[in-house]
DSSP file (Angstrom, degrees, kcal/mol; ACC not computed):
  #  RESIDUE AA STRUCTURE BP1 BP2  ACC     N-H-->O    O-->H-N    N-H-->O    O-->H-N    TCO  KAPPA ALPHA  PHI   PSI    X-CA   Y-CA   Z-CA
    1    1 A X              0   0    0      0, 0.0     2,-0.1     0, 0.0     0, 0.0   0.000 360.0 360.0 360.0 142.0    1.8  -25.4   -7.1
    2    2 A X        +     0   0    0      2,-0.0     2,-0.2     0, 0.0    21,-0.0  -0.432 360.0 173.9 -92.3 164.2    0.1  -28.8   -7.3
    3    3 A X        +     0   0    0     -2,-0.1     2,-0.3     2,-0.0     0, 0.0  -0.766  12.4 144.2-170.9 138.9   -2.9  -29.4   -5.0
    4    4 A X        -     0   0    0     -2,-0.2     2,-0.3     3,-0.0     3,-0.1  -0.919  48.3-105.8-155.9-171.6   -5.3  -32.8   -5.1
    5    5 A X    >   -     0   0    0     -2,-0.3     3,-2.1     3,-0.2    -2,-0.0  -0.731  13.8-157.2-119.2  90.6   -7.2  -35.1   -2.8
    6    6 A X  T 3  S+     0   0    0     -2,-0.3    -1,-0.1     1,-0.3     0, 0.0   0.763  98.0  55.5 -38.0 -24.2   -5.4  -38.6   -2.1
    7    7 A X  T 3  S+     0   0    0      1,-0.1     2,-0.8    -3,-0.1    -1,-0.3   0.512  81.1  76.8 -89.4  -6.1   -9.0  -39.5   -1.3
    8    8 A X    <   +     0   0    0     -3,-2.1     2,-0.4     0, 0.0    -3,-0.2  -0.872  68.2 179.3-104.1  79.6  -11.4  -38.6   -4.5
    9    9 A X        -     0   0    0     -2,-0.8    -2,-0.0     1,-0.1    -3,-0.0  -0.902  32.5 -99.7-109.9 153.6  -10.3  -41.8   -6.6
   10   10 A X        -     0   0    0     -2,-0.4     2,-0.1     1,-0.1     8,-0.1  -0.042  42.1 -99.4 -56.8 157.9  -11.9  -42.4  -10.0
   11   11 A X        +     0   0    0      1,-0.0     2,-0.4     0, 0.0    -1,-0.1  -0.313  50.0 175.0 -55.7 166.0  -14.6  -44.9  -10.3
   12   12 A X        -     0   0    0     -2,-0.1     2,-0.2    23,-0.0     3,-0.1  -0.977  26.7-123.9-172.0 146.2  -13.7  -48.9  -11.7
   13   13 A X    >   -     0   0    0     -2,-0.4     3,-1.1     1,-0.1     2,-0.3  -0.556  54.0 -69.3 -92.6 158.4  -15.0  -52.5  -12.4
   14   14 A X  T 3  S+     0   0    0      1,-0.3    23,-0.2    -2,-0.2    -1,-0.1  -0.406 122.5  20.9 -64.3 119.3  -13.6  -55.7  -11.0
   15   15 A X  T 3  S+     0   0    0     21,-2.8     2,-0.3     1,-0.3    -1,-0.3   0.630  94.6 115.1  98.9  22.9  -10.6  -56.4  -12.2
   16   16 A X    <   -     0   0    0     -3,-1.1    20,-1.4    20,-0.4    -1,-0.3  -0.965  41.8-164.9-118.0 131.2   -9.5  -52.9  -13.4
   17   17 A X  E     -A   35   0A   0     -2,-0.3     2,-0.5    18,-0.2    18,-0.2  -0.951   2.6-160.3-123.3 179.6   -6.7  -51.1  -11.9
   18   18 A X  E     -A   34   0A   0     16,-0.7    16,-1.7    -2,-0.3     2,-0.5  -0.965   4.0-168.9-140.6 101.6   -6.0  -47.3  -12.4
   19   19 A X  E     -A   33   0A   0     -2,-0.5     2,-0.6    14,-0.2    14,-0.2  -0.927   8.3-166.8-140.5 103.8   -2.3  -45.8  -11.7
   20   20 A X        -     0   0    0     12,-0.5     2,-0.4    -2,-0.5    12,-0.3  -0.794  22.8-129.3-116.8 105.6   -2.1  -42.0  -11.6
   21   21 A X        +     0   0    0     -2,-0.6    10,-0.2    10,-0.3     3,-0.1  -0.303  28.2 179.1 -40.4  88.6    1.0  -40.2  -11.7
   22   22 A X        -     0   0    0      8,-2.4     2,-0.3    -2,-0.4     9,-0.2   0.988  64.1 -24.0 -75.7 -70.2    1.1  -37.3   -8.4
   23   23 A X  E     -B   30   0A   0      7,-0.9     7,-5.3    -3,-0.1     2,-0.4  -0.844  54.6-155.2-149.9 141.4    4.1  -36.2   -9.1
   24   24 A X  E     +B   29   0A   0     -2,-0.3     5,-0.3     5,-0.2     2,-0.2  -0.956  12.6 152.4-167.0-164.7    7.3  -36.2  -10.3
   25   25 A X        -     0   0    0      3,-3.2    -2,-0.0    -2,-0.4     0, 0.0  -0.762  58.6 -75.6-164.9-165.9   11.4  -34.9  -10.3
   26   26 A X  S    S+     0   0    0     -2,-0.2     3,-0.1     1,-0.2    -2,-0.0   0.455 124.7  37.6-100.8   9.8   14.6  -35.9  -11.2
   27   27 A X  S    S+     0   0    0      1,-0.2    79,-1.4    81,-0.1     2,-0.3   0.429 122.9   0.8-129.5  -6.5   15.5  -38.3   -8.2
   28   28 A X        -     0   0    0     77,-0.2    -3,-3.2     2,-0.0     2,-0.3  -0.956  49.5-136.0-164.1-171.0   11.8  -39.8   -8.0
   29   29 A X  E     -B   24   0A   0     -2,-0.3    75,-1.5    -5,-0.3     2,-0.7  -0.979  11.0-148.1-154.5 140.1    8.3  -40.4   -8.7
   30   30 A X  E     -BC  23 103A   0     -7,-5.3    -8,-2.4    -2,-0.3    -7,-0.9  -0.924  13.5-175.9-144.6 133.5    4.7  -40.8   -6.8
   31   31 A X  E     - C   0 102A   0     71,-5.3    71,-0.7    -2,-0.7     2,-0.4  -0.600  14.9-159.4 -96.9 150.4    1.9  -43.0   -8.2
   32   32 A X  E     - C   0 101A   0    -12,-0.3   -12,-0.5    -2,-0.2     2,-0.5  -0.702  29.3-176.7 -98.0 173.5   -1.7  -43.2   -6.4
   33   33 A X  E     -AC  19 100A   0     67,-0.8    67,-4.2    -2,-0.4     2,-0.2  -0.736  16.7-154.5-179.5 144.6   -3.2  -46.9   -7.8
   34   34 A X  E     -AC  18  99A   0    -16,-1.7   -16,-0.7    -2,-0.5     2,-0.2  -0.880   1.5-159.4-159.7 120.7   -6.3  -48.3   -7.3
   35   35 A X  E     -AC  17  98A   0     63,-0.8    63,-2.9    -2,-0.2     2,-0.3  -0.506   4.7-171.1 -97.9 132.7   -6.9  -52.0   -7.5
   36   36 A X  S    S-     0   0    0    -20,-1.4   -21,-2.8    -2,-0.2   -20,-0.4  -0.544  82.7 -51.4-103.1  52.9  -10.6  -53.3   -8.0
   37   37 A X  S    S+     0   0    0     56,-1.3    55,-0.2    -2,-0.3    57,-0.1   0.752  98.3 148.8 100.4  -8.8   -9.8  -56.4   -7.5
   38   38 A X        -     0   0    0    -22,-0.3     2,-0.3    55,-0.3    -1,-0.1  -0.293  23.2-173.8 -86.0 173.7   -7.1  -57.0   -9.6
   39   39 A X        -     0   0    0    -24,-0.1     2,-0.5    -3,-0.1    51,-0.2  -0.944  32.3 -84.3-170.1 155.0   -4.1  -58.9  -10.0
   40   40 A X        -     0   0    0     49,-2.2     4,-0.3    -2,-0.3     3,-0.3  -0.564  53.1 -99.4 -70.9  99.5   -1.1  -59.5  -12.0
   41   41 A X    >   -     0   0    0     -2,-0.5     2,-0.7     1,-0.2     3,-0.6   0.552  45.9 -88.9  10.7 152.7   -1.2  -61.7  -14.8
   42   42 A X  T 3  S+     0   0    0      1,-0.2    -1,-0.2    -3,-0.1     3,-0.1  -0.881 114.1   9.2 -66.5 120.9    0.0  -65.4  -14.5
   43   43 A X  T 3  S+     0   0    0     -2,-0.7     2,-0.3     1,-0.4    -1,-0.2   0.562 102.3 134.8  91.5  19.1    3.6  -65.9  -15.3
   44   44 A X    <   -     0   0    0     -3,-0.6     2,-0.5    -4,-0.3    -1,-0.4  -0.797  34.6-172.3 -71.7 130.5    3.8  -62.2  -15.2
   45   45 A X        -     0   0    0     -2,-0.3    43,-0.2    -3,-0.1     2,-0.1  -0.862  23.2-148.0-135.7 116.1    6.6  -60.5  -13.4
   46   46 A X  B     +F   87   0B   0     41,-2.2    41,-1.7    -2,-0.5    -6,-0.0  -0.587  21.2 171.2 -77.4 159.5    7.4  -56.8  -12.5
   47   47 A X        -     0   0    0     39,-0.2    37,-0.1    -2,-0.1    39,-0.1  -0.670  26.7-163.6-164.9  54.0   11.5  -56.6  -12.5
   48   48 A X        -     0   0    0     37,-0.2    36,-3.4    34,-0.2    37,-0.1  -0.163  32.1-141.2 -65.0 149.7   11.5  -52.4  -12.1
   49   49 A X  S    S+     0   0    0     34,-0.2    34,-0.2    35,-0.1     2,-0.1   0.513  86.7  81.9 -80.7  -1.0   14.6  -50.4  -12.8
   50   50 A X  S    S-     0   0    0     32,-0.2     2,-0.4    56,-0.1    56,-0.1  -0.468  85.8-116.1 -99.7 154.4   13.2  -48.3   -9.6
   51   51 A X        -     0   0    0     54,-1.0     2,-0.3    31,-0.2    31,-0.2  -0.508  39.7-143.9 -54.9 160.2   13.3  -48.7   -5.6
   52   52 A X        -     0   0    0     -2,-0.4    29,-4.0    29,-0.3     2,-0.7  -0.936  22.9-175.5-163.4  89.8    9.8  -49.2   -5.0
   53   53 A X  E     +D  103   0A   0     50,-4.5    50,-2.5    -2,-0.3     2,-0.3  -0.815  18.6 177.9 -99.0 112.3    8.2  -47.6   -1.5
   54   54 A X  E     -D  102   0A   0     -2,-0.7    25,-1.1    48,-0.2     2,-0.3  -0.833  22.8-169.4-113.1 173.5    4.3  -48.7   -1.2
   55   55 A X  E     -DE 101  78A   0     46,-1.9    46,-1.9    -2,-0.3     2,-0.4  -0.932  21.1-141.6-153.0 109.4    2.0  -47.9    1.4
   56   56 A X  E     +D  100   0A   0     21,-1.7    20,-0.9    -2,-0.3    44,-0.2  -0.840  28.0 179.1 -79.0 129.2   -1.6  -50.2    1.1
   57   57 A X  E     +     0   0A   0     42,-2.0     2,-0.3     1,-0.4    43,-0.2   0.518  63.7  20.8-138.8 -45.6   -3.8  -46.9    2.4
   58   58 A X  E    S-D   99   0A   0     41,-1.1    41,-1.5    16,-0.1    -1,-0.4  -0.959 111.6  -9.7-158.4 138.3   -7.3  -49.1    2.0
   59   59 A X  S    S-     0   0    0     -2,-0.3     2,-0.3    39,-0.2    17,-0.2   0.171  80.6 -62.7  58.7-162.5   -8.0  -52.4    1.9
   60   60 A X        +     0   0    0     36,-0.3    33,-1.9    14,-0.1     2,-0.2  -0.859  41.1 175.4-134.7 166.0   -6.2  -55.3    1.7
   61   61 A X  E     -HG  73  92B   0     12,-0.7    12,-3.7    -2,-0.3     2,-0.3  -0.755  18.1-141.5-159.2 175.8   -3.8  -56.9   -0.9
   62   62 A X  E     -HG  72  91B   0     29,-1.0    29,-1.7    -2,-0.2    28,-1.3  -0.924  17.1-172.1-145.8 106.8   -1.3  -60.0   -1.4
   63   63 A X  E     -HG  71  89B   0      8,-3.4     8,-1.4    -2,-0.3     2,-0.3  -0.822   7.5-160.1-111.5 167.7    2.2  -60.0   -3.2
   64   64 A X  E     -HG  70  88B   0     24,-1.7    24,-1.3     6,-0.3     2,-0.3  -0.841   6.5-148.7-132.2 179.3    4.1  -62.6   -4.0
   65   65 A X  E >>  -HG  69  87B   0      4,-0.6     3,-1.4    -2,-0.3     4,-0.8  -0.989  39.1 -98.2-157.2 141.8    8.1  -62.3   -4.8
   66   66 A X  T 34 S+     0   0    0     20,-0.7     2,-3.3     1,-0.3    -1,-0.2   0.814 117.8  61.9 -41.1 -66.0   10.1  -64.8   -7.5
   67   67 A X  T 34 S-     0   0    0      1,-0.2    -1,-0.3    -3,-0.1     0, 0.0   0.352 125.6 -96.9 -50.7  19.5   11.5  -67.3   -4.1
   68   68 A X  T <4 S+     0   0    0     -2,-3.3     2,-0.3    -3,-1.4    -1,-0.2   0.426  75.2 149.6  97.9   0.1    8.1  -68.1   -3.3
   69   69 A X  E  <  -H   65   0B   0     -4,-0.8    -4,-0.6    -5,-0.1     2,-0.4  -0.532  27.9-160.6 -73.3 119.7    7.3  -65.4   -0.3
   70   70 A X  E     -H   64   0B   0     -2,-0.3     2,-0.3    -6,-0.2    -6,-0.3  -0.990   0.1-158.5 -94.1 140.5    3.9  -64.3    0.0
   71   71 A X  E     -H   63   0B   0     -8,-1.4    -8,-3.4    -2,-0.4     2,-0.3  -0.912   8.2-150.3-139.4 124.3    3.3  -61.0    1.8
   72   72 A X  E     -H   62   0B   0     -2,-0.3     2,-0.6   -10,-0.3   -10,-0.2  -0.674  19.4-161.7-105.5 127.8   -0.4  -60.3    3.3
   73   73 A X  E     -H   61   0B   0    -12,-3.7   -12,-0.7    -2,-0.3     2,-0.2  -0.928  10.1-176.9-126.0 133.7   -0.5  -56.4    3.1
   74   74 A X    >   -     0   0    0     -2,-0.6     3,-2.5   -14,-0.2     2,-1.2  -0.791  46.0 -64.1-112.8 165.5   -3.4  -54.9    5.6
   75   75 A X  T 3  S+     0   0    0     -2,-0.2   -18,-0.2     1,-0.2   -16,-0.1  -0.399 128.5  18.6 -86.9 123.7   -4.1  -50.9    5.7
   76   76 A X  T 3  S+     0   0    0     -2,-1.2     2,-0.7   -20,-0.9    -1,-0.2   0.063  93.4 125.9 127.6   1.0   -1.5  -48.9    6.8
   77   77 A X    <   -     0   0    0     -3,-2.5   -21,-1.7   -21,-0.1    -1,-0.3  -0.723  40.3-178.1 -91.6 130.5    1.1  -52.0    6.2
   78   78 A X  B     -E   55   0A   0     -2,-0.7   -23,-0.2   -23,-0.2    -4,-0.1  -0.381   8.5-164.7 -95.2-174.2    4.2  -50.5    3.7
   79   79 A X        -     0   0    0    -25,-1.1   -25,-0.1    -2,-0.1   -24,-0.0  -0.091  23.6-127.6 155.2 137.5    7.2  -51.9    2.1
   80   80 A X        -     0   0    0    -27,-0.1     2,-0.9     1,-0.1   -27,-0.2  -0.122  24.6-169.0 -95.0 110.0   10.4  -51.2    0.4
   81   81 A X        -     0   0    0    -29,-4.0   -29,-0.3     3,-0.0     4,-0.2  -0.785  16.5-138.3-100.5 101.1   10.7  -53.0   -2.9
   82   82 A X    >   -     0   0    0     -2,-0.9     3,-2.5   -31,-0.2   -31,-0.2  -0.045  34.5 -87.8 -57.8 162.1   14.6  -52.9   -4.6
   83   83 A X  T 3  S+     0   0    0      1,-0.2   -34,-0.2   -34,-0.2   -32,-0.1  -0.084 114.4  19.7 -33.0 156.8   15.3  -52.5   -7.8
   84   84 A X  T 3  S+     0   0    0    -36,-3.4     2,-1.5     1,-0.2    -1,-0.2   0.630  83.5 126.8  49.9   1.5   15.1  -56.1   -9.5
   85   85 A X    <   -     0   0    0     -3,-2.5   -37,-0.2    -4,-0.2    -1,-0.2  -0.721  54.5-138.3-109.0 116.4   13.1  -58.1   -7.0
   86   86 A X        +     0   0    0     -2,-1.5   -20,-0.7   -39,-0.1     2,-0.3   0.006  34.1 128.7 -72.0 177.5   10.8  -59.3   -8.6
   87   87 A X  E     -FG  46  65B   0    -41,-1.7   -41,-2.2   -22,-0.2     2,-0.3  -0.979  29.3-127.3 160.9 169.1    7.1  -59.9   -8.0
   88   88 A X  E     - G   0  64B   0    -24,-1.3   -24,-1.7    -2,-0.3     2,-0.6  -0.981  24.9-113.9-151.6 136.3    3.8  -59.8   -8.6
   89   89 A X  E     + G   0  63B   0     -2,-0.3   -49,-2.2   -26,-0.2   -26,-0.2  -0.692  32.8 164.9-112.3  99.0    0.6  -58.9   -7.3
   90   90 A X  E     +     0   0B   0    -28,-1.3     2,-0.3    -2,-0.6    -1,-0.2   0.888  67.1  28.2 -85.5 -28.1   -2.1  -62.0   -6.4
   91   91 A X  E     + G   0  62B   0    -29,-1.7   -29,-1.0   -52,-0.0     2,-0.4  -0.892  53.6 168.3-119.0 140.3   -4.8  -60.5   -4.4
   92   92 A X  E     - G   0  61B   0     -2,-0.3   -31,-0.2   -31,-0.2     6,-0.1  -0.784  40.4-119.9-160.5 133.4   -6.3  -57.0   -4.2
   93   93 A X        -     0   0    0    -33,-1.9   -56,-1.3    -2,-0.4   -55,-0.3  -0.130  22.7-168.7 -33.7 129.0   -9.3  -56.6   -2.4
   94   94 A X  S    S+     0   0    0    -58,-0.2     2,-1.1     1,-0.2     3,-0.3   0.673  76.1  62.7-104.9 -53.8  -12.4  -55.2   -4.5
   95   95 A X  S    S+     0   0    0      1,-0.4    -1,-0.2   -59,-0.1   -59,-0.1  -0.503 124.9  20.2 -84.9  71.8  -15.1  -54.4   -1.6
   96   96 A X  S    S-     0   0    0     -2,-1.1    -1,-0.4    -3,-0.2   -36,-0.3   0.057 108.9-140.9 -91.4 134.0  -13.1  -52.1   -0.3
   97   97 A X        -     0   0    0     -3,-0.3     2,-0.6     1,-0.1   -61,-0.2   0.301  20.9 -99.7 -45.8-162.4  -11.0  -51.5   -3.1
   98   98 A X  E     -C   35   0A   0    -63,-2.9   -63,-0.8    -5,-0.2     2,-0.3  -0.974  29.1-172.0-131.5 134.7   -7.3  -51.0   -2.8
   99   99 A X  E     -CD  34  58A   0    -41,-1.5   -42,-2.0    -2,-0.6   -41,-1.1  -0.979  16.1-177.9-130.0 128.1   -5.9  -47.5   -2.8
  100  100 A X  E     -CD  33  56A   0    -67,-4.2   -67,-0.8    -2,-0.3     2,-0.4  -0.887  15.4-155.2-126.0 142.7   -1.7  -47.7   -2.9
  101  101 A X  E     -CD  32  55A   0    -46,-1.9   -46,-1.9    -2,-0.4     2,-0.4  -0.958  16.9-168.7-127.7 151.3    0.6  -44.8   -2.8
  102  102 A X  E     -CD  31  54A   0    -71,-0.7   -71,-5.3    -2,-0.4     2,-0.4  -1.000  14.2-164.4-153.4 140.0    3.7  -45.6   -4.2
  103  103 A X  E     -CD  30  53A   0    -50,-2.5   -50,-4.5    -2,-0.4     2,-0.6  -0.943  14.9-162.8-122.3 113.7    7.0  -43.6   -4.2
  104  104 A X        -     0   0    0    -75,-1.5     2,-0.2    -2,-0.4   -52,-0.2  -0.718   4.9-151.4-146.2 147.4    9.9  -44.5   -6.7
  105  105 A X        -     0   0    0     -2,-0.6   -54,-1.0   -77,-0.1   -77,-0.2  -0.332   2.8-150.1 -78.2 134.7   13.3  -43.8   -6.7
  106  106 A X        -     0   0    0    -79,-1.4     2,-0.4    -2,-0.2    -1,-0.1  -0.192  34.5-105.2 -89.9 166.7   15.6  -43.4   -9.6
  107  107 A X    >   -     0   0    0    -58,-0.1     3,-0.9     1,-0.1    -1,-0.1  -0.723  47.8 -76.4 -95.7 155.4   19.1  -44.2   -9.1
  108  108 A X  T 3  S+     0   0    0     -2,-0.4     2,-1.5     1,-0.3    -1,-0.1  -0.107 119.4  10.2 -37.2 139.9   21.6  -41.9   -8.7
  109  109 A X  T 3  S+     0   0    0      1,-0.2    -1,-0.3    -3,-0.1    -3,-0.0  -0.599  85.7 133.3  77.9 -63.4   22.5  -40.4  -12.9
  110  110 A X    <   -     0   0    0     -2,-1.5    -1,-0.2    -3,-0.9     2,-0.2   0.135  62.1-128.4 -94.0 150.8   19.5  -42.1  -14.3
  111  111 A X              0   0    0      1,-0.1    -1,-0.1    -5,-0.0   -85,-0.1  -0.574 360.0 360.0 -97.3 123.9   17.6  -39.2  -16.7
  112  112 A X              0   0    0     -2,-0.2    -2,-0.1    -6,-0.0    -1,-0.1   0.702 360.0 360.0 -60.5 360.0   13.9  -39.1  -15.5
């Protein structure tokens, strides 16, 4: 048995973010992160081998996706990233930081 509190997250400075690993199996994986502010490099791009499920939990956050889409994320707003779309993270909130759960799924075969 596992047992934690989604709500107890480590302290951080601006601009730090912190990605802890709840769990994980042979068809998926679930992150907590928590953004201080942060944001994804310029001319940085994530391009994950994963489905990507996030949930913004606290505060509020900005992605932006290769065609030019920006997406305003408030708390309680999810959404389902595929494999291969890329994107990037421009805004995350510091006062209140940003607390993310994030669920991803391996594809069918792939060896955790």
């Amino acid at each position: 048995m596992k047992k934690g509190n989604f709500y107890l997250i480590p302290e951080g400075e601006k601009g730090q973010e912190i990605i802890e690993k709840l769990l994980e199996n042979q068809a998926m994986w679930i992150e907590r992160i928590t953004s201080f502010g942060s944001k994804t490099p310029e001319g940085v791009w994530y391009d994950q081998d994963t489905d990507e499920w996030v949930l913004l939990v606290k505060g509020r956050a900005q992605l932006e996706f290769e065609d030019g889409f920006l997406l305003d994320l408030n708390e309680g707003d999810w959404v389902f990233i595929p494999a291969g779309e890329r994107h990037r993270v421009t805004y995350t909130s510091f006062d209140p930081s940003c607390l993310w759960l994030a669920i991803h799924m391996k594809k069918p075969g792939e060896r955790p």
